[in-house]
C-alpha positions in Angstrom: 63.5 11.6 -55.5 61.5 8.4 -55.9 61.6 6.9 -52.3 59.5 4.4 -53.6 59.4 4.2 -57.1 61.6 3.7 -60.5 62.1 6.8 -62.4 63.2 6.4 -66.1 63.6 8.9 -69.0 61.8 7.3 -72.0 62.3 8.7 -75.7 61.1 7.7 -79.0 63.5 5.9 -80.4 62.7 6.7 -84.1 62.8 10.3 -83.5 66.2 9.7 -81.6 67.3 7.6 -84.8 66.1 11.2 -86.7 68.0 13.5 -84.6 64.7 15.1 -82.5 64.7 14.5 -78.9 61.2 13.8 -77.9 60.1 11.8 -74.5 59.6 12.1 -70.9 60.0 11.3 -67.6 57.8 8.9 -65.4 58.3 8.0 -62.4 56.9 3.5 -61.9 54.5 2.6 -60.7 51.5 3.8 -62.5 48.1 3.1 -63.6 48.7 1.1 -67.1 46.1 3.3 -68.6 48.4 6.4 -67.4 51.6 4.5 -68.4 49.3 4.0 -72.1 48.9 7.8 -71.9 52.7 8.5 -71.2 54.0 6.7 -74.3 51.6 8.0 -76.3 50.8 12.0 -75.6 54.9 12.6 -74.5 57.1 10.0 -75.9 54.9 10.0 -79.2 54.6 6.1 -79.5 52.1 4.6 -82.1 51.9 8.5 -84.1 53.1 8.6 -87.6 54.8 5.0 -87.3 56.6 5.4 -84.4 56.2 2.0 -82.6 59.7 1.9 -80.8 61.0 3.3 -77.2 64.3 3.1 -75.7 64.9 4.2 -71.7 67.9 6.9 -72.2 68.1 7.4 -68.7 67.1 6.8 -65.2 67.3 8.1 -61.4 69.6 5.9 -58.7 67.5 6.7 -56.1 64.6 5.0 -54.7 63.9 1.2 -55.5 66.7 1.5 -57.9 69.2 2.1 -55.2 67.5 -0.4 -52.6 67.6 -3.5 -55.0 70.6 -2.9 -57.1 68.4 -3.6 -60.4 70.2 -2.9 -63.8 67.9 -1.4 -66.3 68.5 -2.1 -69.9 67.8 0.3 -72.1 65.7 -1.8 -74.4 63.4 -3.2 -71.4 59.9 -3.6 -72.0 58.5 -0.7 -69.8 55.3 -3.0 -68.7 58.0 -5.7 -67.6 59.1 -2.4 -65.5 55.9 -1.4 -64.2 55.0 -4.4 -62.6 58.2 -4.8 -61.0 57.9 -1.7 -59.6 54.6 -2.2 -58.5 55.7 -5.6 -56.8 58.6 -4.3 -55.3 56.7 -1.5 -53.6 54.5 -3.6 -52.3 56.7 -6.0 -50.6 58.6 -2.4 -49.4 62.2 -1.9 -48.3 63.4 -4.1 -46.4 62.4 -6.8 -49.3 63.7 -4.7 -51.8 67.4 -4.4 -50.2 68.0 -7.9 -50.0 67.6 -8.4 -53.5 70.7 -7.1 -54.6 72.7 -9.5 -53.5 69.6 -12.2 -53.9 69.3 -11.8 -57.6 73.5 -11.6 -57.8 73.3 -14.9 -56.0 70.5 -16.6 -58.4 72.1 -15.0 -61.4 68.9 -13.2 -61.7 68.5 -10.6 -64.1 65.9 -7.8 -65.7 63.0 -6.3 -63.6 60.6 -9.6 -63.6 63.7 -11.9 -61.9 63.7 -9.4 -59.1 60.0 -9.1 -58.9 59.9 -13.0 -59.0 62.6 -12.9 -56.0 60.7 -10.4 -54.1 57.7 -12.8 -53.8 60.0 -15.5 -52.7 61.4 -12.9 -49.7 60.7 -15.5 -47.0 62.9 -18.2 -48.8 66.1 -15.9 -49.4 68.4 -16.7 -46.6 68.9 -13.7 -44.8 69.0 -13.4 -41.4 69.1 -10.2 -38.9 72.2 -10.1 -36.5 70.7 -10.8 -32.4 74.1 -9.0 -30.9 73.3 -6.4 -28.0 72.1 -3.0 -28.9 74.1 0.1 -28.1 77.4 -1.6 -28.4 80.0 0.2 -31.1 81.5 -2.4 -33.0 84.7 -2.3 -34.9 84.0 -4.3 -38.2 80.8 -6.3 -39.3 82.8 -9.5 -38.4 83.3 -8.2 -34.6 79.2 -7.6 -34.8 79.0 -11.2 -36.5 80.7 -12.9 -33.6 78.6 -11.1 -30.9 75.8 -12.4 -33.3 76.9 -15.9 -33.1 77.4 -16.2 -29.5 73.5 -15.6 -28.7 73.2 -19.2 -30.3 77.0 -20.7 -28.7 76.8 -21.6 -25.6 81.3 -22.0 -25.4 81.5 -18.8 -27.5 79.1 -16.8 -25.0 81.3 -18.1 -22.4 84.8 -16.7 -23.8 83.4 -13.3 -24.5 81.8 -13.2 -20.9 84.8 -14.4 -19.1 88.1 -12.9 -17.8 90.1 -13.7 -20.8 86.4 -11.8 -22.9 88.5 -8.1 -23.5 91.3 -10.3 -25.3 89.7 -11.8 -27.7 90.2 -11.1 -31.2 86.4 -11.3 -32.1 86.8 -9.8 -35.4 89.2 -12.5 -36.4 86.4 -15.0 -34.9 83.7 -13.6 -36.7 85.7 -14.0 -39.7 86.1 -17.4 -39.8 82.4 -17.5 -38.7 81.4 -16.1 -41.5 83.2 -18.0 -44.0 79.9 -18.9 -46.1 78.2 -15.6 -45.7 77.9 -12.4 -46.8 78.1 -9.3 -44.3 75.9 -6.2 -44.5 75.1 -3.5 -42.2 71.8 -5.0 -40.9 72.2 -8.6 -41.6 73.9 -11.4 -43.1 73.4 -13.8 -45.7 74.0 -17.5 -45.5 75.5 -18.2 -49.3 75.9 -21.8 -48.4 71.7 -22.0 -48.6 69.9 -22.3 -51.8 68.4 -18.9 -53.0 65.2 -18.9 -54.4 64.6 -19.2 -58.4 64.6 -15.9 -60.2 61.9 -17.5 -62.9 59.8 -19.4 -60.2 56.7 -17.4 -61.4 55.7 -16.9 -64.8 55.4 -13.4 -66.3 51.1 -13.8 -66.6 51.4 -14.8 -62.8 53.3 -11.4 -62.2 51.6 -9.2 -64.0 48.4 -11.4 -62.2 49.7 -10.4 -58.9 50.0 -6.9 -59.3 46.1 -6.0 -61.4 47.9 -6.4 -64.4 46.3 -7.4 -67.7 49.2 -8.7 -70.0 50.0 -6.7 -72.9 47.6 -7.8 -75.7 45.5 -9.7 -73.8 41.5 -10.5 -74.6 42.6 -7.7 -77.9 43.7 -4.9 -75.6 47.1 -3.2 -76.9 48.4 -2.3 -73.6 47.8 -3.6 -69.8 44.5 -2.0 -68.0 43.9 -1.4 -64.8 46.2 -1.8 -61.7 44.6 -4.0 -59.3 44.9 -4.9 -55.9 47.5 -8.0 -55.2 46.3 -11.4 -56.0 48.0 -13.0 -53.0 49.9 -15.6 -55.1 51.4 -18.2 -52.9 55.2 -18.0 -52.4 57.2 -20.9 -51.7 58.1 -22.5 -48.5 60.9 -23.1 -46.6 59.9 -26.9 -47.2 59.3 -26.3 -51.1 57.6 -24.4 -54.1 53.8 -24.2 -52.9 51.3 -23.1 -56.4 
């Protein structure tokens, strides 16, 4: 399994198209001179003509399953690599919010979601503050213990006589009319999320060592560098 990483099958797509079955798997992120090595000694890209690649499969695990990405079979496998790179960096907790983040901002292939992970701070996600060691019954009944931390009159009803007969999963309910419930938080959909294209791909592939693709005559990325420390946005607005 890939805890923390993207693993994809990739084949040659003009040997698919010929009937042979030629490619590999690797597992992102990587060095772009071992990803450079990869389509070219296994998957057989830029030998005899064969120019094209196509990802015929992948594992759900790992960032995959954190993040909800889709992965297109026709996705450019740099694109890929830098979003995997990104979205190890900023590390799980980042990574499972932006499922619903990127479903949210309509955001879609791997540079949206690396975009969103930079913006992390700015997507409005909050961790529930109800007491520890409690069982609850729903997420909503967790919601409202949530909420009464910051209401004073709702703090008051749970702690009083009339506290055990409360329906608080009802009241969480209608709390949470504008947000979206998960096991370790909650989402505030009435907020704006952040914008899936807020940085630009030279800016990703900047942030994670990346040379783009072509770049100063190179064919493929170089190195993987260290993170550039690109500024996110603010809770006050976009800061370049």
């Amino acid at each position: 399994m890939a805890d923390d990483g993207i693993s994809v099958y990739v084949a040659n797509l003009g040997k698919y198209n010929e009937g042979e079955l030629k490619g590999g798997w690797i597992t992102l992120p990587v060095e772009p001179d071992d990803l450079d090595r990869f389509l070219s000694e296994t998957v057989g890209v830029g030998a005899a003509g064969y120019e094209e690649y196509a990802i015929h499969d992948w594992e759900g695990d790992g960032l995959v399953a954190l993040s909800g990405m889709k992965i297109d079979e026709h996705v450019d496998l740099n694109d890929l690599n830098v979003a995997a790179a990104i979205l190890k960096e900023q590390g799980a907790d980042v990574a499972a919010m932006l499922d619903h983040a990127a479903e949210q901002a309509n955001a879609s292939g791997p540079l949206a979601y690396a975009s969103l992970a930079l913006q992390a701070d700015d997507i409005p996600f909050s961790a529930y503050d109800a007491p520890e060691g409690v069982l609850y019954a729903s997420l909503e009944e967790k919601f409202a213990y949530s909420c009464a931390e910051t209401d004073e009159d709702l703090k008051e009803a749970i702690d009083g006589k009339w506290g055990p007969y409360l329906n608080l999963a009802a009241i969480g309910r209608d709390l949470a009319m504008n947000m979206t419930l998960t096991d370790d938080g909650y989402f505030d959909d009435a907020q704006d999320y952040p914008d899936p294209d807020y940085y630009s791909r030279e800016e990703l592939y900047e942030h994670a060592g990346y040379l783009l693709p072509g770049a100063d005559g190179e064919d493929a990325a170089w190195r993987m560098g260290t993170a550039s420390g690109l500024d996110a946005p603010t809770a006050s607005g976009p800061a370049r």
